[in-house]
GUZA-515438 format. One record per residue (C-alpha): residue number from 1; chain; x, y negated, z. Coordinates in steps of 0.001 Angstrom, whole numbers, plus 500000, padded with zeros to 6 digits. Example, Ala and Ser with C-alpha at 12.3 -4.5 7.8 and 13.67 -1.06 7.14 Angstrom:
<pts>
1/A/512300/504500/507800
2/A/513670/501060/507140
</pts>
This chain:
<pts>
1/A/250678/447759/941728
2/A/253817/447984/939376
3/A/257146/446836/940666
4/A/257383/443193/940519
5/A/260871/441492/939792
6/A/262054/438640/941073
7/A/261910/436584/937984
8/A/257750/437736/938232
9/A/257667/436715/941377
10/A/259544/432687/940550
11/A/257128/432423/937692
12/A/253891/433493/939835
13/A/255202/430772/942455
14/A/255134/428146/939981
15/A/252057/428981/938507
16/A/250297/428530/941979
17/A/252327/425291/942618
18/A/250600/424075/939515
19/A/247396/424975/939973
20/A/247689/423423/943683
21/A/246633/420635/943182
22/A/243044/419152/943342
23/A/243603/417037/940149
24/A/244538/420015/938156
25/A/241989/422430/939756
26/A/239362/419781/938615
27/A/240592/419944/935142
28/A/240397/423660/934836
29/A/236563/423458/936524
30/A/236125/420966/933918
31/A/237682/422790/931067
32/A/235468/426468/931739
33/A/232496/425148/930355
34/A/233794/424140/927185
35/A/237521/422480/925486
36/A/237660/418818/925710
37/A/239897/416334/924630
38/A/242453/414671/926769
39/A/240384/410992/926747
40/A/237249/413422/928195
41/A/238825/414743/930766
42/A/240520/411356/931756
43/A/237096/409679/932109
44/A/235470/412626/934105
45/A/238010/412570/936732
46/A/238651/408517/936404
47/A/242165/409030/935468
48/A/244169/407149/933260
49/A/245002/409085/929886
50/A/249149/409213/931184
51/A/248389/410876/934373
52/A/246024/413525/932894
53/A/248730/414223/930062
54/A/250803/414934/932729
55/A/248560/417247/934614
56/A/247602/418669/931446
57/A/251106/419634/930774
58/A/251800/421299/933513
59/A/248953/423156/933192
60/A/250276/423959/929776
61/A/253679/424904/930928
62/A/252418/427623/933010
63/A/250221/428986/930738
64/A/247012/427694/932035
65/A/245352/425814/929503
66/A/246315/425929/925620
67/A/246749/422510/923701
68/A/245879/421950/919990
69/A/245400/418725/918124
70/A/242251/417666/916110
71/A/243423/414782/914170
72/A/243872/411712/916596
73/A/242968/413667/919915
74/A/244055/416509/921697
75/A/242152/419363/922474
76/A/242229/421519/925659
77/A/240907/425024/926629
78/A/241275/427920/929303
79/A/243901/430504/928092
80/A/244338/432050/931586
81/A/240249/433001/932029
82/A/241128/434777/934669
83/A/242098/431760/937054
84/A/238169/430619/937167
85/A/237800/434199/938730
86/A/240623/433308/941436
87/A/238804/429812/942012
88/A/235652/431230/942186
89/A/237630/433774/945004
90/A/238664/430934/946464
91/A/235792/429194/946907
92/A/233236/432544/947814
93/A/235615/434839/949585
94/A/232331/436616/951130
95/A/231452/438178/947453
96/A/235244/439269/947279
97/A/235039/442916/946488
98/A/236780/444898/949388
99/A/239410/446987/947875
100/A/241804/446975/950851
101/A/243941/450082/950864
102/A/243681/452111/953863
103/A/246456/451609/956404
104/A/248724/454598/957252
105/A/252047/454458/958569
106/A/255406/453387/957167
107/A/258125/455416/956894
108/A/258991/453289/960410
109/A/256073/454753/962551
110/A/254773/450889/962531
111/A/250982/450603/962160
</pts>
């Protein structure tokens, strides 16, 4: 894995502070089947349209989902595809792929 900075590391933290929450991982399992507009996803979850806004936009802010308007409503779609993989993870560790690297020693002598 490459280096990561510290300023990788703050924005990876708030991603997965977004994404932790059940409200906003519903809207993502909503949202990988097709886009739908803000007043769609509202009624699937039974949501008001302010609250999902704001979930939306948070999802937005990180990068998640991507926005667009179509005349009076507001689309939404994945832009981060790979998050339904880490879900899916989540949810069926046993068909994670085991690509542990081999332990050896560190420079300490620890194990």
């Amino acid at each position: 894995m490459n280096e990561i900075t510290y300023q990788n590391l703050t924005s990876i933290a708030s991603l997965f502070r977004v994404v932790g929450h059940p409200s906003r991982l519903q809207i993502i399992s909503l949202l990988e089947e097709n886009p739908k507009c803000v007043c769609e996803i509202a009624s699937d979850l039974g949501l008001n349209k302010s609250v999902t806004s704001k979930h939306l936009a948070q999802l937005k802010k990180v990068g998640v989902i991507d926005m667009k308007k179509s005349g009076t409503q507001v689309m939404c779609s994945i832009s981060m595809p790979c998050i339904i993989t880490m879900i899916e993870c989540a949810i069926n560790p046993q068909k994670r792929v085991n690509t542990a690297l081999p332990i050896s020693l560190c420079r300490k002598g620890c194990e």
